[in-house]
C-alpha positions in Angstrom: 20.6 52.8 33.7 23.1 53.6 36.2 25.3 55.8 33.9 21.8 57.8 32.8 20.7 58.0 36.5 23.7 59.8 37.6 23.6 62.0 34.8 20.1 62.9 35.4 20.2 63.2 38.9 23.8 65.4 38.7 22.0 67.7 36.1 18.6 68.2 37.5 19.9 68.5 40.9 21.9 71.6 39.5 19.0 73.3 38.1 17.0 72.9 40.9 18.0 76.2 41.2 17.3 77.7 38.4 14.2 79.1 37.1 11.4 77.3 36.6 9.4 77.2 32.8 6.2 78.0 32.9 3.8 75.3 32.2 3.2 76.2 28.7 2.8 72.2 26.9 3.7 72.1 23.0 5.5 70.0 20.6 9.2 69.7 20.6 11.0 73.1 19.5 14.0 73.2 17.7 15.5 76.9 18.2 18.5 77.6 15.7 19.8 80.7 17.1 20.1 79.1 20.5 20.9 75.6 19.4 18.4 74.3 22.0 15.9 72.1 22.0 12.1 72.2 24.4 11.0 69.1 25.4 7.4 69.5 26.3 7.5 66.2 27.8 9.9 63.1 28.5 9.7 59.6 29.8 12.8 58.3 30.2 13.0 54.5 30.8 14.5 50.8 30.0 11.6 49.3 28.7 11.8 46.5 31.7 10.4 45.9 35.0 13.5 45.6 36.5 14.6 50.0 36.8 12.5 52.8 37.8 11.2 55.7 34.9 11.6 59.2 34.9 9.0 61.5 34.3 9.7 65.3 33.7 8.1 68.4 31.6 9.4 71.3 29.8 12.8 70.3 29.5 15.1 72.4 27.2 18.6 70.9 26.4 21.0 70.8 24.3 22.7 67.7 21.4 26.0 66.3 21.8 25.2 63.8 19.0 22.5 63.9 16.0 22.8 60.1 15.7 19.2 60.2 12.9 17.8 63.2 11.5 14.5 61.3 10.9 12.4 62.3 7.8 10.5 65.5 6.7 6.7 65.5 8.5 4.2 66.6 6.1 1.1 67.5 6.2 1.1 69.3 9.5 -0.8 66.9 11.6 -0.9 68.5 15.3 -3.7 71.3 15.1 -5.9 71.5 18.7 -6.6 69.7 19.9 -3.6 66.9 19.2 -1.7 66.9 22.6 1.9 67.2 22.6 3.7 64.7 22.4 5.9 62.7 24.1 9.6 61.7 24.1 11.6 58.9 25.1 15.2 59.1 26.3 16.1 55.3 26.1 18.4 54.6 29.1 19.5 51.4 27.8 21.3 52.8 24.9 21.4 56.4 26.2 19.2 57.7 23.3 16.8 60.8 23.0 13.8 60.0 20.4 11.9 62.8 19.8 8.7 61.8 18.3 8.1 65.1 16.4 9.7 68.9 16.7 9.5 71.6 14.7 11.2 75.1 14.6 9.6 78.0 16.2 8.5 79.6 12.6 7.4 76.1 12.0 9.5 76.1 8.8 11.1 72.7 9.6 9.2 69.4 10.7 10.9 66.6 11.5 9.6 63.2 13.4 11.6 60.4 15.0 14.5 62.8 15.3 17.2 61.0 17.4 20.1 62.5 19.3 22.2 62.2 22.0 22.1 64.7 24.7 24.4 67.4 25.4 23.0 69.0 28.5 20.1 69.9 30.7 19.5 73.7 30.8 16.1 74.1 32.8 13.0 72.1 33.0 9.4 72.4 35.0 8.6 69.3 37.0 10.5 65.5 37.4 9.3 62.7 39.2 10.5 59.0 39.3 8.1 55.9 38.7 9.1 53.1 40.6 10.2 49.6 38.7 7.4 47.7 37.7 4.8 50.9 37.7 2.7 51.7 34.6 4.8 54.4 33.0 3.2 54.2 29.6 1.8 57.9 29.3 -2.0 58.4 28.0 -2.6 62.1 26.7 -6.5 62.6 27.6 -8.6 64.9 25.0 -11.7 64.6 26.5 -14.9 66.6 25.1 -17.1 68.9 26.9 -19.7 66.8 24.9 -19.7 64.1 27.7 -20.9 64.8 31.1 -18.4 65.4 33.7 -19.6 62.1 35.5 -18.6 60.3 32.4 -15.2 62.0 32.3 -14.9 61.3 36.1 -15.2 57.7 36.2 -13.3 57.7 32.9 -10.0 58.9 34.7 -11.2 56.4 37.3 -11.8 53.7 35.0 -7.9 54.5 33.6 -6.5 54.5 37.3 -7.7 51.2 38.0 -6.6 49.8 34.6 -2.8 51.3 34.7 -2.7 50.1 38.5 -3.5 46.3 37.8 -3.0 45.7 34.2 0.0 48.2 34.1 1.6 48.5 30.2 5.5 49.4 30.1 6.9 51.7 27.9 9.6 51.2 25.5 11.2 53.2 22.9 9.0 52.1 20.3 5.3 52.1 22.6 5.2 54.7 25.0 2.5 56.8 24.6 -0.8 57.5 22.7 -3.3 60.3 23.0 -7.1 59.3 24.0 -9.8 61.4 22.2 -13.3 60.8 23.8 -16.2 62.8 22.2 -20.1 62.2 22.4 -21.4 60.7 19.1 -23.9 63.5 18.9 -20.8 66.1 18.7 -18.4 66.9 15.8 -15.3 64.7 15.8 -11.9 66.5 17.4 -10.0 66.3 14.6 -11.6 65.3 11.1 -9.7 61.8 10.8 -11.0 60.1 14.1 -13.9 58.1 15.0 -15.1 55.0 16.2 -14.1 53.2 18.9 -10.2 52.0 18.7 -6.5 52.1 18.7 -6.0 54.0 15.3 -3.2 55.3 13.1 -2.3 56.1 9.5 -4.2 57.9 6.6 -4.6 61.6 7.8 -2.7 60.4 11.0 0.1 59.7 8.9 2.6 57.4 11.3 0.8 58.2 14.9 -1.7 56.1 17.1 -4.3 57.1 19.0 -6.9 55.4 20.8 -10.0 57.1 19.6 -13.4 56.5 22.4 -16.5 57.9 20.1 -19.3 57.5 22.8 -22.8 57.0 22.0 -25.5 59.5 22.6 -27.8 56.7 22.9 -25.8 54.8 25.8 -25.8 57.9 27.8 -29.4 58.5 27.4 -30.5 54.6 28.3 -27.6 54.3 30.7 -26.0 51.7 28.6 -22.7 50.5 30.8 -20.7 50.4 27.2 -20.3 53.6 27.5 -17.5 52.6 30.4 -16.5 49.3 29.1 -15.2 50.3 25.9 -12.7 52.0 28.4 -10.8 48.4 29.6 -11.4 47.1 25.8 -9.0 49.4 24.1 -7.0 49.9 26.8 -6.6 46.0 27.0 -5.4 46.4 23.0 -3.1 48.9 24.0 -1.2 46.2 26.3 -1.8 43.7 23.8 0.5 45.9 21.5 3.4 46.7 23.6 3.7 42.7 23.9 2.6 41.3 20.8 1.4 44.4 18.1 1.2 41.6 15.4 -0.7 39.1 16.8 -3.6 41.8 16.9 -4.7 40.3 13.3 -6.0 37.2 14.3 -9.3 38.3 15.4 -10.5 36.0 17.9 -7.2 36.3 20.3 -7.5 39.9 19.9 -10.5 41.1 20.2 -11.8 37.6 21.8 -9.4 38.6 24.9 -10.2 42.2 24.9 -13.9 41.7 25.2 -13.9 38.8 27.7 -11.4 41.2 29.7 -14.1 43.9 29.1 -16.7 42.2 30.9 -14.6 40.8 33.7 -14.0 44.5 34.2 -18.0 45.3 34.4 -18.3 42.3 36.5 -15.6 43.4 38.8 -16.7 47.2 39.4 -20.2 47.1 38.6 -21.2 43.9 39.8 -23.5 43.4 36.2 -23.3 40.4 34.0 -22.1 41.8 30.3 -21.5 38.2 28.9 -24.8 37.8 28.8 -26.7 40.5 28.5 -24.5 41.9 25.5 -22.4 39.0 23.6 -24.0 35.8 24.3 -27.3 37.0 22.9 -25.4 37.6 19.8 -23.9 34.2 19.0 -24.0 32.3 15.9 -23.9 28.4 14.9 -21.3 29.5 12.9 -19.0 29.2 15.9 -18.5 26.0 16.6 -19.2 24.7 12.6 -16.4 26.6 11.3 -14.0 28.7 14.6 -11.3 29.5 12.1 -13.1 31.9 10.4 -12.8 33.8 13.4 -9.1 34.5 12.5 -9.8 36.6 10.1 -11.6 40.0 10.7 -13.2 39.6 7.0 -14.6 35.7 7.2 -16.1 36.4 10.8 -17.9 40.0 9.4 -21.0 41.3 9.2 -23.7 38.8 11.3 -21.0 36.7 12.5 -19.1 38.2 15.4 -21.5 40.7 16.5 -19.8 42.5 19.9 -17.1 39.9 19.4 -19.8 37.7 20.1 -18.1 34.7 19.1 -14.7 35.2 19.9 -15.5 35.6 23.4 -17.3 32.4 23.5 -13.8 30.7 21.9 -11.9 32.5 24.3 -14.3 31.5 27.2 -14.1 27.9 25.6 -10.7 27.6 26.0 -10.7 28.7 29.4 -12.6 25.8 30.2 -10.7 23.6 28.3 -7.5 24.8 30.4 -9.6 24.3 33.6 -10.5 20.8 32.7 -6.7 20.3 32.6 -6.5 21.1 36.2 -6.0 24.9 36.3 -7.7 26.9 38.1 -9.9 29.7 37.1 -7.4 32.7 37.6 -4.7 30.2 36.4 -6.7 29.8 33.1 -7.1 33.1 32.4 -3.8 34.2 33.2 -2.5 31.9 30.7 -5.2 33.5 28.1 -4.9 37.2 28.9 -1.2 37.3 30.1 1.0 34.3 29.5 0.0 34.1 25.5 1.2 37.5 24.9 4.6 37.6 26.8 5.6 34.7 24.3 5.2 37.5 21.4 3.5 35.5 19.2 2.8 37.4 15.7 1.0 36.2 12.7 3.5 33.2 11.7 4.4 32.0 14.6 1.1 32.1 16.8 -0.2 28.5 16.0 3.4 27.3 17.4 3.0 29.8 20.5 -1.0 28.6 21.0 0.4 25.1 21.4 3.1 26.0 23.5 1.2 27.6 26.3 -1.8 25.7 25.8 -0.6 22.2 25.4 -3.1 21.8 22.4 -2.7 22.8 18.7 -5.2 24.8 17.1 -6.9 22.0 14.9 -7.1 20.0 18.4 -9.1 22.9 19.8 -11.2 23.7 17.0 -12.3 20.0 17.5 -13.1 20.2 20.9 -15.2 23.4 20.2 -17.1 21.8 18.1 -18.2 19.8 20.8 -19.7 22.5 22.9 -23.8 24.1 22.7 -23.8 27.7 21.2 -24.1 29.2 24.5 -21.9 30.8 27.2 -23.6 28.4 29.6 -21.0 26.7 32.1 -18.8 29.1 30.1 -19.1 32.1 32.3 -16.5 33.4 34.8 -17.3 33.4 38.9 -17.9 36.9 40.3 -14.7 36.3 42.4 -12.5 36.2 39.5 -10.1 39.9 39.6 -7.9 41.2 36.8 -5.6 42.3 39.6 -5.0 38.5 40.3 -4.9 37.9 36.8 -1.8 40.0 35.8 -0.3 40.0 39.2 3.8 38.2 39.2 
């Protein structure tokens, strides 16, 4: 950190005096008859908690070091409206990934390209994120299709979000492009819809988080059309702690939809739990919870708006609050703590049971013990996500 820092601060301090780029954003360029390279954008960073992030534009350099050539990119993927995208200068081990570049005839494609770097040359605009700051960079595409009060309190929405549930980047999680688009409206680009964090088939090997928003919901004011917002953005903190774990079902999407509603209930002082999941519960839940591991055994009728993998999460928070913990204690341990151990698909029975102090079979039991209902279940209007994911 401190070798990059006074190699970025020495270089940029230099070209404060040069001329400026002009704000012109597009993939990385390799240019052959220069030897240069445009950055459209960079995050540089440790991937910790512990060292600020910079954050500059339009950066052209030059390599010291090709340490990975990365492999040939076809099909062209990054028609408009795919953003640029972003590259990560790793200050731990003082590398440059760039996530895709091309040449300026576009004859050569190339992704995870990683070099070293030569020198700085000119760039637009730098700024510094301070330690422990959200500095995992969203690219927003967001329609004319939805009404400019939608878009507003979506960039609202993402403010709150990145200030008290903030996700850090690292070199392999750093940044994601959002497309929002009203469901009456033609996709942006042909391979995204829905409502998710997506990636592969057309995509090839990018993410995106893709916000499809129902015609419907707009006209009968439906408040999902906000809290998908906290739901995928909760999977996209999920992933930079624990991207494997996302396949059992109900501590996936169980999580992100309980921390969906605490968000309604937070900001818009309206009771999602039950107007939206509860009414969807099945027996099945407490007969047989495992199914709700798997994304295929708790289909169809099931798991209807996560119905019933709320109700486990909420379940356990009140098993964890019978223990003695208190409510933001409980949750803390459900939404946060769980994660941070990185439990993935193998190992999450033995991380459950650490963090829990129960095993999974010993859980399952005491579910079983429980009414189908979220009664006694549901949060108090006082508990805060801030408080939640606070240190």
């Amino acid at each position: 950190m401190k070798n990059f820092q006074i190699a970025m601060i020495s270089l940029l301090c230099l070209i404060y005096s040069l001329p400026q780029m002009g704000r012109v954003f597009a993939d990385a360029v390799y240019d052959p008859s220069t030897n240069t390279i445009t950055l459209s954008h960079l995050l540089a960073g440790d991937g910790s908690n512990q060292t600020e992030s910079i954050y500059a534009t339009n950066i052209k350099i030059t390599a010291s070091e090709v340490r990975s050539e990365g492999l040939s990119w076809p099909p062209f993927i990054h028609p408009s409206p795919w953003p640029a995208e972003i590259d990560y200068f790793d200050m731990k081990n003082q590398e440059l990934t760039i996530s895709y570049i091309t040449t300026p005839d576009q004859s050569i494609e190339r992704r995870n390209i990683v070099i070293k770097i030569g020198s700085v040359l000119s760039f637009d605009y730098s700024e510094s994120i301070a330690a422990g700051v959200s500095d995992f960079r969203f690219r927003y595409v967001l329609d004319e299709s939805l009404p400019i009060e939608w878009r507003n309190e979506f960039e609202q929405i993402m403010t709150n979000l990145q200030r008290d549930i903030p996700i850090l980047a690292k070199p392999s999680w750093y940044s994601i492009p959002i497309f929002a688009w009203k469901s009456d409206t033609e996709a942006p680009l042909p391979f995204i819809r829905g409502a998710c964090i997506c990636g592969g088939g057309e995509g090839g090997s990018f993410t995106w988080m893709s916000l499809e928003i129902s015609a419907w919901e707009f006209e009968n004011d439906a408040i999902h059309r906000y809290s998908v917002v906290p739901h995928e953005y909760f999977h996209v903190w999920q992933k930079s702690h624990a991207p494997d774990v996302m396949e059992i079902k109900w501590l996936s999407e169980g999580a992100a939809a309980t921390l969906e509603s605490i968000y309604v209930q937070e900001h818009y002082s309206y009771d999602y739990f039950s107007s939206a999941q509860e009414p969807n519960l099945s027996n099945q839940v407490i007969q047989t919870p495992s199914l709700y591991e798997s994304y295929d055994a708790s289909g169809g009728d099931l798991d209807v708006n996560y119905s019933g993998s709320v109700f486990l999460t909420l379940v356990l928070a009140k098993e964890l609050k019978n223990k003695g913990l208190t409510e933001t204690q409980a949750f803390r341990k459900i939404l946060k703590d769980f994660y941070l151990l990185k439990p993935d698909s193998k190992n999450w029975k033995n991380k459950f049971e650490e963090i829990f102090l129960i095993s999974t079979d010993s859980f399952y039991e005491a579910v079983r013990q429980y009414e189908v209902s979220y009664k006694d279940l549901l949060p108090s209007s006082k508990l805060k996500l801030s408080e939640i994911f606070s240190n």
